[in-house]
LUMFINU-135507 format. One record per residue (C-alpha): residue number from 1; residue in three letters; x, y, z. Coordinates in steps of 0.2 Angstrom, whole numbers, plus 5000, padded with zeros to 4 digits. Layout:
<sites>
SITE, drense, lumro, X, Y, Z
SITE, NUM, ala, X, Y, Z $
...
</sites>
This chain:
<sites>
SITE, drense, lumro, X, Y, Z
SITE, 1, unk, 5182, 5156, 5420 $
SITE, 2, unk, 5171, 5142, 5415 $
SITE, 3, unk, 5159, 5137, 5428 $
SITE, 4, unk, 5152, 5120, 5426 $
SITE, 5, unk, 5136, 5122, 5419 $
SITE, 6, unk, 5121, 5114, 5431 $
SITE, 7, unk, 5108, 5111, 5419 $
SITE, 8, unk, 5109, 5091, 5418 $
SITE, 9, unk, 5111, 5089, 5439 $
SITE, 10, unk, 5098, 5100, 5442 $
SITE, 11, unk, 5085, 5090, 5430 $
SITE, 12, unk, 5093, 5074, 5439 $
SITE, 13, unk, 5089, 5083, 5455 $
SITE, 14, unk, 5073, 5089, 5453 $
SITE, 15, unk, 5066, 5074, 5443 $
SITE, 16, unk, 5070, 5063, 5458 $
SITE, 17, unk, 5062, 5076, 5470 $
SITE, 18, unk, 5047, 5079, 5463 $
SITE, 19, unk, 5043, 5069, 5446 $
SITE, 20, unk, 5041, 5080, 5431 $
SITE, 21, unk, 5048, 5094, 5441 $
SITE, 22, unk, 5064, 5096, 5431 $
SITE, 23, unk, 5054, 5100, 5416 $
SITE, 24, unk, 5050, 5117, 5426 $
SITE, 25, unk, 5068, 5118, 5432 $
SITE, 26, unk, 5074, 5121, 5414 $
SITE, 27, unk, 5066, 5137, 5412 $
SITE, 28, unk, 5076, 5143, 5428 $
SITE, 29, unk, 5092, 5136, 5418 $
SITE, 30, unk, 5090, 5150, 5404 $
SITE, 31, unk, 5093, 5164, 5418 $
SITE, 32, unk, 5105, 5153, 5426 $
SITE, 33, unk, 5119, 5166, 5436 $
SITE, 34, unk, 5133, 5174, 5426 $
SITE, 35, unk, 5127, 5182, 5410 $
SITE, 36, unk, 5142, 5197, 5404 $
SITE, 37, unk, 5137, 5212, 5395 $
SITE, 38, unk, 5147, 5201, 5380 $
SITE, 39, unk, 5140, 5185, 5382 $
SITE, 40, unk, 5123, 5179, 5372 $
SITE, 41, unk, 5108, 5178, 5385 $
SITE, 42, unk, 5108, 5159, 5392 $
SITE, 43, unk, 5128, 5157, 5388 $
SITE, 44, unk, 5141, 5156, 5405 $
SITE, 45, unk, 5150, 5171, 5408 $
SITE, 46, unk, 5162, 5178, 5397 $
SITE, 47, unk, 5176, 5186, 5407 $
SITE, 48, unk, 5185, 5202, 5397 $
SITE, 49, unk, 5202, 5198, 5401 $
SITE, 50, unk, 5211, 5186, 5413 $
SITE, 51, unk, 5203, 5189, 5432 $
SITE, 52, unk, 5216, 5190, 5447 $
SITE, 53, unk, 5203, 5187, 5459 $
SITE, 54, unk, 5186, 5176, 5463 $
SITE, 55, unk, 5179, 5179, 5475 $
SITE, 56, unk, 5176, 5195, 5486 $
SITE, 57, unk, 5170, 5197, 5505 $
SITE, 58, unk, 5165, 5215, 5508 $
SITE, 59, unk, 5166, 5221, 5528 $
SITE, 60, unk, 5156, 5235, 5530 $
SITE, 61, unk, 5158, 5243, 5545 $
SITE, 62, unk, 5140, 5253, 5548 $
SITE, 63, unk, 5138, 5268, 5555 $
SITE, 64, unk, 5150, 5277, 5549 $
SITE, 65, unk, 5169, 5272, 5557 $
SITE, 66, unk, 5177, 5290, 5560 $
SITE, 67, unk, 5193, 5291, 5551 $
SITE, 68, unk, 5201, 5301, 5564 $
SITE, 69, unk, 5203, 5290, 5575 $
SITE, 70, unk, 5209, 5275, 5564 $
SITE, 71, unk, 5217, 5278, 5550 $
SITE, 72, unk, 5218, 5295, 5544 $
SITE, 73, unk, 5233, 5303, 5555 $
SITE, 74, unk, 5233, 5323, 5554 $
SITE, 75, unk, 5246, 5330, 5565 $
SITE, 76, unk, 5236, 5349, 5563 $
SITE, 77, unk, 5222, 5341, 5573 $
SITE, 78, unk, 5232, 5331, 5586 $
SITE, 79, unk, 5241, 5349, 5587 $
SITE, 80, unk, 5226, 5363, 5586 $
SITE, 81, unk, 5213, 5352, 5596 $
SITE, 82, unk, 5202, 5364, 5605 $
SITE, 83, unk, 5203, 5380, 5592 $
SITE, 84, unk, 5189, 5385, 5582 $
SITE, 85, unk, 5190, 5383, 5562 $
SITE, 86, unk, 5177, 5388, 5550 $
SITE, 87, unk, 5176, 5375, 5538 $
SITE, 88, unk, 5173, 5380, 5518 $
SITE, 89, unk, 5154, 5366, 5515 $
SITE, 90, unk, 5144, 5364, 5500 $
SITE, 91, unk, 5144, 5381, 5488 $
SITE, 92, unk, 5160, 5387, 5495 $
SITE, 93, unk, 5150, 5395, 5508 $
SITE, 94, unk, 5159, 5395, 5526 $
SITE, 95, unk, 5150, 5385, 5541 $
SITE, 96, unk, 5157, 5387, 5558 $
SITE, 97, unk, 5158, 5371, 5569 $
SITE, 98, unk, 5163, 5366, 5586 $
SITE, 99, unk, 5182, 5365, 5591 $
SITE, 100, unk, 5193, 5355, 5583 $
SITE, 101, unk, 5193, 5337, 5595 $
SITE, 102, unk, 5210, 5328, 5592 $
SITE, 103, unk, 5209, 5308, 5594 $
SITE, 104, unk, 5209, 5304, 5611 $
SITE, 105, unk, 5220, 5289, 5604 $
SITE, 106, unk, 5237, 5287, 5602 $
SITE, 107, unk, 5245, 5287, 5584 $
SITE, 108, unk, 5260, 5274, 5580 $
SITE, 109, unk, 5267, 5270, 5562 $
SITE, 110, unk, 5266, 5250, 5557 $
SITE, 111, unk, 5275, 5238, 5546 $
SITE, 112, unk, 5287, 5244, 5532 $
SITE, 113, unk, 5274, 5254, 5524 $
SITE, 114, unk, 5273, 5265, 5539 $
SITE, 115, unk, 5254, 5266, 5540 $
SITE, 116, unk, 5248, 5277, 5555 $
SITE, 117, unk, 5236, 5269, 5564 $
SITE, 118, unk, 5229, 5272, 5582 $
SITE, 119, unk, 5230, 5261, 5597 $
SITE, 120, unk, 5210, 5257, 5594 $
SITE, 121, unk, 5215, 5244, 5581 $
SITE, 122, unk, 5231, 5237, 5588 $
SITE, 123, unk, 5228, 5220, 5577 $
SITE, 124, unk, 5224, 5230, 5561 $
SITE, 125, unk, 5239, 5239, 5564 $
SITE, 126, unk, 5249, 5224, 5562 $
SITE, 127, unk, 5242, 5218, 5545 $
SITE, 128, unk, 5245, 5235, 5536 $
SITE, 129, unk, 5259, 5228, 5526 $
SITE, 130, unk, 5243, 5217, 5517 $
SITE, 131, unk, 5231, 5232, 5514 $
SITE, 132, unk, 5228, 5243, 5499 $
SITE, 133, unk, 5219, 5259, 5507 $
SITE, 134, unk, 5210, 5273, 5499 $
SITE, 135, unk, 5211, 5287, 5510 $
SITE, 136, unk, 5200, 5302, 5501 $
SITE, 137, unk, 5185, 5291, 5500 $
SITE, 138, unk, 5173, 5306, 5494 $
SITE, 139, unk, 5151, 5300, 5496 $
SITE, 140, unk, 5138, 5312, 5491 $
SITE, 141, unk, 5128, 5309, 5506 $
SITE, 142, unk, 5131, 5310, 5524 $
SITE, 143, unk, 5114, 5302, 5530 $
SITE, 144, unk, 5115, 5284, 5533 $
SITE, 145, unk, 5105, 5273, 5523 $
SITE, 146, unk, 5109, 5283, 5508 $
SITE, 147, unk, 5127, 5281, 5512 $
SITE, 148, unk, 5122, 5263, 5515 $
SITE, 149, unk, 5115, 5260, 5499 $
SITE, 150, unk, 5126, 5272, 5490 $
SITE, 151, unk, 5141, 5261, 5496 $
SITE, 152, unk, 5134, 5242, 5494 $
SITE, 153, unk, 5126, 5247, 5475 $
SITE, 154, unk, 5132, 5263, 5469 $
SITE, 155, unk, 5117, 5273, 5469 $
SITE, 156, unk, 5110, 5285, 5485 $
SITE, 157, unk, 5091, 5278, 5479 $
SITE, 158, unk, 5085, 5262, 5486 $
SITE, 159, unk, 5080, 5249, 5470 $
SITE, 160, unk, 5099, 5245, 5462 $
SITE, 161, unk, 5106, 5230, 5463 $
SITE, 162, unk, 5120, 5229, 5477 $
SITE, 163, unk, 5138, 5222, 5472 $
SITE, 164, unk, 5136, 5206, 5478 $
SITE, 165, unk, 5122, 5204, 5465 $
SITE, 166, unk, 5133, 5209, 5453 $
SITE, 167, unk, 5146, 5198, 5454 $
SITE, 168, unk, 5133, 5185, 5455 $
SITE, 169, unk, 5126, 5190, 5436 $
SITE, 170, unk, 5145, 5192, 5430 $
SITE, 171, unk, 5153, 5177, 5438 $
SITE, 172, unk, 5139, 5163, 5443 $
SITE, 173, unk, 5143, 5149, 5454 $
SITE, 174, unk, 5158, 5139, 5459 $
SITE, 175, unk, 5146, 5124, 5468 $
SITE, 176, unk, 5131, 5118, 5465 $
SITE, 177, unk, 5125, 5116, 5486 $
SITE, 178, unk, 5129, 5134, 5493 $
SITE, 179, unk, 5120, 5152, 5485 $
SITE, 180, unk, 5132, 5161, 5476 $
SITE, 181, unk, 5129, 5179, 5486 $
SITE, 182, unk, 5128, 5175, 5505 $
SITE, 183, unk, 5126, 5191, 5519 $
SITE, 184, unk, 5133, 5192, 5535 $
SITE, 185, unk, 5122, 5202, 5546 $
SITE, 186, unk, 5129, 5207, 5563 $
SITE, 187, unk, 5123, 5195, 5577 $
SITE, 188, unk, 5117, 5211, 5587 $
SITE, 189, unk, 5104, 5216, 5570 $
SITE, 190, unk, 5100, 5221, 5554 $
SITE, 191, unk, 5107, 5236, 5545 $
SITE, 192, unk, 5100, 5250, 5540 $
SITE, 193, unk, 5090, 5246, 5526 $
SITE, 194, unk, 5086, 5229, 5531 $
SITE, 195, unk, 5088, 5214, 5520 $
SITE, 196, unk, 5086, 5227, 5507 $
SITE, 197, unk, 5105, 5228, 5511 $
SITE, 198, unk, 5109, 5213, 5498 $
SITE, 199, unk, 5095, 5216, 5484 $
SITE, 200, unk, 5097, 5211, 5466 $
SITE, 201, unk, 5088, 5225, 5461 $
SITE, 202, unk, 5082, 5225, 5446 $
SITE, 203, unk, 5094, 5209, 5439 $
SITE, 204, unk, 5086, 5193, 5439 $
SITE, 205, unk, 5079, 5188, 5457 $
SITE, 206, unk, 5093, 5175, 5458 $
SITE, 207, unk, 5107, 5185, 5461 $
SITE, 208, unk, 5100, 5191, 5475 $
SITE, 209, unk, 5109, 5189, 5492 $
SITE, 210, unk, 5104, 5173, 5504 $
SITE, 211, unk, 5103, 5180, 5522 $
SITE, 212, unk, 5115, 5168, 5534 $
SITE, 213, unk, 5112, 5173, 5552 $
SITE, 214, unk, 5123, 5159, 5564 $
SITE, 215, unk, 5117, 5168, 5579 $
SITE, 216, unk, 5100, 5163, 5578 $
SITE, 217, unk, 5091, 5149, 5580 $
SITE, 218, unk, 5087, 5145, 5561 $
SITE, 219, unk, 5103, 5152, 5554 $
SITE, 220, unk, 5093, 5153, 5536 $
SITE, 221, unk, 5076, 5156, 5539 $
SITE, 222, unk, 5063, 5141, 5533 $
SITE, 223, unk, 5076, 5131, 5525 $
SITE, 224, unk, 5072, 5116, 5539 $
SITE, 225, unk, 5053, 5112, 5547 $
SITE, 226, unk, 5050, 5121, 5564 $
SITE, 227, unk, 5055, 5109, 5577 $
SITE, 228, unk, 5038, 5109, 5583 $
SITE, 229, unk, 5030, 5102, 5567 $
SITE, 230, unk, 5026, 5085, 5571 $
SITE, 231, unk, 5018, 5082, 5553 $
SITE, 232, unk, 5034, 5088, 5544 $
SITE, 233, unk, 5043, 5072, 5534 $
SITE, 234, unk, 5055, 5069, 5520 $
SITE, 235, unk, 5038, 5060, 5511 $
SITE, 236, unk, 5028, 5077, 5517 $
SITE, 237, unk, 5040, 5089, 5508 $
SITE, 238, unk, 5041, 5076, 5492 $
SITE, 239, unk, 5021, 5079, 5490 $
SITE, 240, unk, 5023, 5096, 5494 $
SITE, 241, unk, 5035, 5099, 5482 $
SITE, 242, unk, 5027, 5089, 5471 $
SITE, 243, unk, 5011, 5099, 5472 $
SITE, 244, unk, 5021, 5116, 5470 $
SITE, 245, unk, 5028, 5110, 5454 $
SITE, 246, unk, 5011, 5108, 5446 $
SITE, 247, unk, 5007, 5125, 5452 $
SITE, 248, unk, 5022, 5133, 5446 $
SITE, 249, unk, 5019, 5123, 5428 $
SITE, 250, unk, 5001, 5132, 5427 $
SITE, 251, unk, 5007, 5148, 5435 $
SITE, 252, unk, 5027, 5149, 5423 $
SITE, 253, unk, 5028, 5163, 5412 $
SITE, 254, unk, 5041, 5167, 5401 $
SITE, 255, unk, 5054, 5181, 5408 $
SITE, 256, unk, 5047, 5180, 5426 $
SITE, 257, unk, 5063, 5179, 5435 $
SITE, 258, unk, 5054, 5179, 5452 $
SITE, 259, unk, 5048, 5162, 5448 $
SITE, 260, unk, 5060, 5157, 5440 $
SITE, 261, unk, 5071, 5162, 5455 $
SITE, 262, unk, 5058, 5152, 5466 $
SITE, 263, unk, 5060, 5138, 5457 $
SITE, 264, unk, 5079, 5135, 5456 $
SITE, 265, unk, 5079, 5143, 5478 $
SITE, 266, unk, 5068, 5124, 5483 $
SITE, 267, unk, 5082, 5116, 5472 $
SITE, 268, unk, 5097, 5125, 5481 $
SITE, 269, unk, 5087, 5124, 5498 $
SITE, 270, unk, 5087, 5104, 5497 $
SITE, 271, unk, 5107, 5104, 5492 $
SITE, 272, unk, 5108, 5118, 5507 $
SITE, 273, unk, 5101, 5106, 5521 $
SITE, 274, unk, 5115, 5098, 5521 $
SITE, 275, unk, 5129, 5111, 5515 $
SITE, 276, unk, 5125, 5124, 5528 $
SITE, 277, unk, 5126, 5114, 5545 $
SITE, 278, unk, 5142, 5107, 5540 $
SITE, 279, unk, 5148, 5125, 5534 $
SITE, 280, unk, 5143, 5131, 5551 $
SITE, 281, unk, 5149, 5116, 5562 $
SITE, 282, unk, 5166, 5123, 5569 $
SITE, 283, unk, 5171, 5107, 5578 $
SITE, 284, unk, 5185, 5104, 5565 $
SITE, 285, unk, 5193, 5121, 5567 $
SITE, 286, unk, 5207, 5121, 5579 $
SITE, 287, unk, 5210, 5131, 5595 $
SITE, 288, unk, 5223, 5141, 5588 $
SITE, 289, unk, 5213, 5145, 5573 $
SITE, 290, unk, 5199, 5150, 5583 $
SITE, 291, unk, 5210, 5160, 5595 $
SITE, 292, unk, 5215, 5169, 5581 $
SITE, 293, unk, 5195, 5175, 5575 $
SITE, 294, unk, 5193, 5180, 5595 $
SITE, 295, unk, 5183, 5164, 5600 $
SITE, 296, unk, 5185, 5161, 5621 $
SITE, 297, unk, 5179, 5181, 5623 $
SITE, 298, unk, 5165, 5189, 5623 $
SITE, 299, unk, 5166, 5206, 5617 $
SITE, 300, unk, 5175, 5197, 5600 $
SITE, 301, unk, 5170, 5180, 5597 $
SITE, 302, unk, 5150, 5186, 5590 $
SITE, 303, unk, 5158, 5194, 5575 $
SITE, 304, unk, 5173, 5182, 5575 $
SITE, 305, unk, 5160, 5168, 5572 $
SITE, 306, unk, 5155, 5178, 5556 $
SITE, 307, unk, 5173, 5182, 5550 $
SITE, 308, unk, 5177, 5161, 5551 $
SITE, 309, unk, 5161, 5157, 5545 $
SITE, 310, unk, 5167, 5169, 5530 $
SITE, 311, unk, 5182, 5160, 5525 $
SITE, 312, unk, 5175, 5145, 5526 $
SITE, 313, unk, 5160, 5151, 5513 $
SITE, 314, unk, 5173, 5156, 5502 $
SITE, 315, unk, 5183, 5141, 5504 $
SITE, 316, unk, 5168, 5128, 5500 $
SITE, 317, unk, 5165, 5141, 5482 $
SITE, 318, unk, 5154, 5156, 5487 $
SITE, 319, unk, 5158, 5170, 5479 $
SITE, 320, unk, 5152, 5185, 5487 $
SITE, 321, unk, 5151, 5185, 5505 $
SITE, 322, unk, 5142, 5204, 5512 $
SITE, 323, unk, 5149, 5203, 5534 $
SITE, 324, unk, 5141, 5217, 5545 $
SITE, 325, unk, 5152, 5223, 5559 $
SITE, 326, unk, 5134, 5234, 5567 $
SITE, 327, unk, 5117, 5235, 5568 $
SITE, 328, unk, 5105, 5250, 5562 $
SITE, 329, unk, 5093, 5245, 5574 $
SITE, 330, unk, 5097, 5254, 5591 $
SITE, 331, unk, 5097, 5271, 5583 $
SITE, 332, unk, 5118, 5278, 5587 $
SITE, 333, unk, 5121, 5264, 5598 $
SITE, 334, unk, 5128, 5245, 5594 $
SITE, 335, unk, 5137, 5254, 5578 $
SITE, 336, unk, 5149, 5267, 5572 $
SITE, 337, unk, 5140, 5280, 5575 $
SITE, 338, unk, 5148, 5290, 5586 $
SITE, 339, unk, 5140, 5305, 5589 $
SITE, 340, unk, 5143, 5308, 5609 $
SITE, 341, unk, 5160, 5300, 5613 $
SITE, 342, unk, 5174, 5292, 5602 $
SITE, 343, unk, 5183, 5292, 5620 $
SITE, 344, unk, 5191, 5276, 5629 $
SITE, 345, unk, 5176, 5269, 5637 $
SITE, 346, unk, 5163, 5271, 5623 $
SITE, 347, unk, 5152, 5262, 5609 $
SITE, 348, unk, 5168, 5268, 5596 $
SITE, 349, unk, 5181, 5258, 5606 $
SITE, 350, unk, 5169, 5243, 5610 $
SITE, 351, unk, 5166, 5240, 5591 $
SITE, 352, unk, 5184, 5242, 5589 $
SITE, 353, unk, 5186, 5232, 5599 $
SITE, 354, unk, 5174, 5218, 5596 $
SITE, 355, unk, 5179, 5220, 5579 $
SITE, 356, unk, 5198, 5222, 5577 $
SITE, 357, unk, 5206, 5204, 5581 $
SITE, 358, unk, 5191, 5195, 5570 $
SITE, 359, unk, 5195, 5206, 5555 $
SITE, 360, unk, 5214, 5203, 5556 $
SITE, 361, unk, 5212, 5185, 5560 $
SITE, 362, unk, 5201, 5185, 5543 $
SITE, 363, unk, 5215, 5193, 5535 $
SITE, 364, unk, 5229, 5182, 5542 $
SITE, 365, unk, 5219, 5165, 5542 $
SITE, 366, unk, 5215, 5166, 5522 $
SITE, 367, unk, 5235, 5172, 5519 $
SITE, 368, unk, 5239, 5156, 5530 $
SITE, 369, unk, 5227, 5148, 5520 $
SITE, 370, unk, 5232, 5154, 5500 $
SITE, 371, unk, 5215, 5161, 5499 $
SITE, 372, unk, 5219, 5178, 5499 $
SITE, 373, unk, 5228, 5175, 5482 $
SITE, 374, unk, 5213, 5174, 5473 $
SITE, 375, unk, 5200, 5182, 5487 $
SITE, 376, unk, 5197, 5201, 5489 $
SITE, 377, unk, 5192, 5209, 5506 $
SITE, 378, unk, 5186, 5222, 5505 $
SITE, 379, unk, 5184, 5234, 5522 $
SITE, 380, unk, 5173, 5249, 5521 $
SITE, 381, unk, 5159, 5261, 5530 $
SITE, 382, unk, 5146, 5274, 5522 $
SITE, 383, unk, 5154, 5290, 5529 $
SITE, 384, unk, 5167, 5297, 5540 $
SITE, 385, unk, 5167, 5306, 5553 $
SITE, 386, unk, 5172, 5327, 5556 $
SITE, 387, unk, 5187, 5332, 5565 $
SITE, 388, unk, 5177, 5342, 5575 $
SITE, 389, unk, 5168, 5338, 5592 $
SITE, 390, unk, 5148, 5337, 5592 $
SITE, 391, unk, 5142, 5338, 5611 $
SITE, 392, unk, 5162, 5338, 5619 $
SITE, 393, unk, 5168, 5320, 5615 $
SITE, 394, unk, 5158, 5315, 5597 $
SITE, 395, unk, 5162, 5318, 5579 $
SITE, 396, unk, 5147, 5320, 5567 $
SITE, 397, unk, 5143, 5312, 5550 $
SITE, 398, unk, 5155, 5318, 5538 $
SITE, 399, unk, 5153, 5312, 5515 $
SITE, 400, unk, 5168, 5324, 5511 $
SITE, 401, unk, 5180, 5309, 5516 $
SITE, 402, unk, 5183, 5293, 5524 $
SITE, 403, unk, 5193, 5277, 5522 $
SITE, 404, unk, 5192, 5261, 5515 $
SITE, 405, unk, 5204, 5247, 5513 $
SITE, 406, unk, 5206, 5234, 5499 $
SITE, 407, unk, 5218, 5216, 5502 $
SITE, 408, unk, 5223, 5199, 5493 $
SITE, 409, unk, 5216, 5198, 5474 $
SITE, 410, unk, 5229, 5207, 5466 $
SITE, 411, unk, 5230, 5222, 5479 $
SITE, 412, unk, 5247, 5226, 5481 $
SITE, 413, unk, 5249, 5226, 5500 $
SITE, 414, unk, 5256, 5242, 5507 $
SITE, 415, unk, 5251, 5256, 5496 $
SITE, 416, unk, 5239, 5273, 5498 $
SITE, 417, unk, 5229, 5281, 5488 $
SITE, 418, unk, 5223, 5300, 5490 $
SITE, 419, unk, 5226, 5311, 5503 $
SITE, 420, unk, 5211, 5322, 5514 $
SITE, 421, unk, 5217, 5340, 5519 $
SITE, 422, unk, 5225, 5345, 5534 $
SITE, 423, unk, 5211, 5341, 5547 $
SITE, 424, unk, 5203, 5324, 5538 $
SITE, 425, unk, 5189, 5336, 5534 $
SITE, 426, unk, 5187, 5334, 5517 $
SITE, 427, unk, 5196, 5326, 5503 $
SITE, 428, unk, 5212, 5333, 5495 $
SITE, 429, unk, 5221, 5326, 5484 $
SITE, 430, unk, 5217, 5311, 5470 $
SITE, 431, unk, 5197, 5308, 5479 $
SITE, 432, unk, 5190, 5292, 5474 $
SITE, 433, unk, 5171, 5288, 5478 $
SITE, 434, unk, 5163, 5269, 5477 $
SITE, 435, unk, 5163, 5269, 5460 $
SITE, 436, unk, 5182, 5267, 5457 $
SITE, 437, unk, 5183, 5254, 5472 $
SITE, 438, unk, 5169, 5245, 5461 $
SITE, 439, unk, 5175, 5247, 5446 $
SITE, 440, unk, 5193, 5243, 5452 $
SITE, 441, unk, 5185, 5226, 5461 $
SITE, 442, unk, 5175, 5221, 5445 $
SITE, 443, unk, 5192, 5224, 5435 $
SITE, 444, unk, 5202, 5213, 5446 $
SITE, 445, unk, 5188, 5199, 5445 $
SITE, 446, unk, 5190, 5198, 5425 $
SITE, 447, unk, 5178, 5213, 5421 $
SITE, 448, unk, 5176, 5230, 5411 $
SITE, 449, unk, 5165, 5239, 5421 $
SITE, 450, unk, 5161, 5249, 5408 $
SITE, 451, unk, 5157, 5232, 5397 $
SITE, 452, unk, 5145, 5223, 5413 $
SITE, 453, unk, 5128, 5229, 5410 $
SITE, 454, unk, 5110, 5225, 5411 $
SITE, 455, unk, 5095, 5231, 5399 $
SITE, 456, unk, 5081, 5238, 5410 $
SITE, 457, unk, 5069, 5252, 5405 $
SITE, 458, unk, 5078, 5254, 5391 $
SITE, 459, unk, 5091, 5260, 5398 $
SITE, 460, unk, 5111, 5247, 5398 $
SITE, 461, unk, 5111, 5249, 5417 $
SITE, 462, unk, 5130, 5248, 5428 $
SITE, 463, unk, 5136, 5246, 5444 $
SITE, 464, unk, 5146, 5261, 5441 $
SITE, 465, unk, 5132, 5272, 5433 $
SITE, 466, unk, 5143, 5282, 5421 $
SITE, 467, unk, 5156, 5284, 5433 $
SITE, 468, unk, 5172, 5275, 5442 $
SITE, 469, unk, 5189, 5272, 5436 $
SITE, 470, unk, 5202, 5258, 5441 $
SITE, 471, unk, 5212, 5263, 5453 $
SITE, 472, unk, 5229, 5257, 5446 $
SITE, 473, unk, 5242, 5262, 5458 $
SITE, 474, unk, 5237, 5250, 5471 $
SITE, 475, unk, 5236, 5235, 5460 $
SITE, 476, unk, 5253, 5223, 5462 $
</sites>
């Protein structure tokens, strides 16, 4: 893994834009992205042994998609709906609940794995043969944000750096004209934590994520002069950057990554005007492949839009792609979090719905495509869900288990990992948490997560804390 180091097309570049402004530009190089544990500060990336995988896009479906209705088939449940069981919590204390609510949905086996799954995710059903799942996914948290934050960095505390950021520090770039860290947000909002969702943390200010939004009007904010700026010109931008490069010059410190960061984000904005509209101009795509992501319907095609715009981000070099499927901005509605009804009918089947044939399009377009070889998708949520009712017809937020997926990237298709008890209440048998997914993902990219750290107060700082372990039995 040797990306192509930068540094003489960005003095090039940045000489020509703004005279003398390279100069400033070469400070940025010394923190340039992908700087291993192993590696000498300034150096490319040293991998720590050959990578199956290069790139990763992470689905996180937010709210907290209930397990019981998807993936996590219990036939004591489908039997015993309606009876009251006392549930051992916490402390080994018992905590009495509502009656059990079987799913409302219908349970077949797919492929020639046999994976249950329910009739809500009929296109997912068909791609089970190319998923890896994990199916005693254990958080320590079942409030949102900090199951949010706990799942995208490792940590229930805001402030870490979120995985995208990580493999933006391991990795660095494959081109030069897009970010190497690009989120997703749902056309419907923001998630929970905000743009906080793809923060580096306390890794250089570089690796943070780069907000990509097609559905509004200026998919990346302020990389183009509002519409209505009459004064706006290439010569206007040319003083102005000429101007910011003085300031910068008086202003540059040594170790100020956030300038530093500044300073290389007006080189990659220039580079972006003219990578991101073509990224984003669909034209070429045929029907077919377009039918495929759900375009021509509007309960899919929103986050189908996302899902193509995905694979064509990995396909032009970005590494990291972060795609919300739901918004934290509506309070339980517009995401998986289905407190009052997981019903026909309710928010749960509209955003499986609105969600199930772009995600299995994803999958099948970057098979098609040989992308999947080297790409990991990775499909996850920061909680499950109880087995028993809240109101009549809901299910309440549930850390003791959930399910997450892994496919392509060395994932052997197929397999299962851990197993919850008898009602999907809590996790049984071989319980993974984010840290063996992340540690699992950075091995499979070309890393020791034990050997990928950062020195900040004084203390070698990981993804996986002191935790995670890679989760062999569902690597091909």
């Amino acid at each position: 893994m040797n990306p192509a180091s930068p540094a003489q097309s960005r003095r090039e570049f940045a000489t020509q834009l703004a005279g003398g402004f390279g100069s400033v530009a070469l400070a940025s190089l010394l923190q340039e992205p992908g700087r291993a544990a192993t590696a000498p500060a300034g150096t490319s990336p040293l991998a720590h042994h050959r990578p199956r995988a290069k790139q990763v896009i992470q689905l996180f479906m937010l709210g907290g998609a209930s397990q019981c209705d998807t993936f996590d088939y219990k036939p004591a449940l489908q039997q015993r709906g309606g009876e009251k069981v006392n549930f051992t919590v916490t402390g080994g204390t018992q905590a009495s609940a509502g009656p059990l609510l079987k799913s409302p949905w219908a349970w077949q086996q797919h492929g020639q794995c046999g994976r249950w799954v329910t009739n809500a995710l009929p296109h997912l059903a068909g791609c089970v043969d190319d998923l890896a799942f994990l199916m005693a996914m254990n958080a320590p948290t079942s409030e949102h944000s900090a199951g949010q934050t706990m799942q995208t960095s490792g940590f229930v505390v805001p402030g870490f750096p979120t995985v995208g950021a990580w493999v933006s520090y391991a990795l660095g770039r494959l081109t030069e004209n897009l970010p190497v860290f690009v989120a997703l947000p749902d056309p419907v909002g923001l998630p929970w934590t905000g743009k906080a969702a793809w923060t580096n943390g306390f890794l250089p200010a570089v690796h943070q994520g780069t907000m990509l939004n097609p559905a509004a009007e200026n998919p990346v904010p302020d990389l183009f002069p509002p519409k209505k700026s009459s004064l706006a010109s290439a010569g206007s931008e040319r003083d102005g950057l000429a101007l910011l490069a003085k300031l910068n010059r008086a202003q540059l410190q040594p170790g100020d990554s956030r300038l530093e960061a500044r300073i290389a984000s007006y080189e990659l904005a220039a580079r972006m005007q003219l990578a991101v509209p073509e990224v984003l101009d669909l034209q070429g795509e045929t029907a077919a492949t377009k039918a495929l992501y759900g375009f021509g319907d509007a309960k899919t095609e929103p986050l189908g839009r996302n899902c193509l715009i995905a694979r064509r981000l990995v396909e032009r070099g970005v590494r990291f792609v972060q795609l919300w499927c739901g918004s934290g901005l509506a309070g339980a509605s517009g995401n998986w979090d289905n407190h009052g009804d997981i019903t026909p009918g309710s928010d749960f089947e509209r955003m499986c719905v609105r969600s199930d044939k772009p995600i299995a399009g994803l999958i099948k377009d970057l098979k098609a495509r040989g992308l999947l070889n080297d790409t990991i998708v990775l499909w996850t949520t920061e909680f499950g869900r109880t087995p028993y009712s809240q109101g009549s017809k809901g299910r309440d937020h549930n850390g003791n288990t959930f399910v997450s997926w892994m496919a392509g990237g060395g994932f052997k298709g197929g397999t299962t990992y851990g197993e919850s008890d008898e009602f999907s209440f809590k996790a049984a048998r071989d319980t993974t948490m984010c840290y063996d997914q992340h540690a699992t993902l950075l091995h499979l990219l070309g890393y020791d997560h034990e050997q990928l750290f950062f020195r900040h107060d004084g203390a070698d700082r990981r993804l996986t804390d002191v935790h995670g372990r890679v989760i062999w039995d569902l690597l091909a």
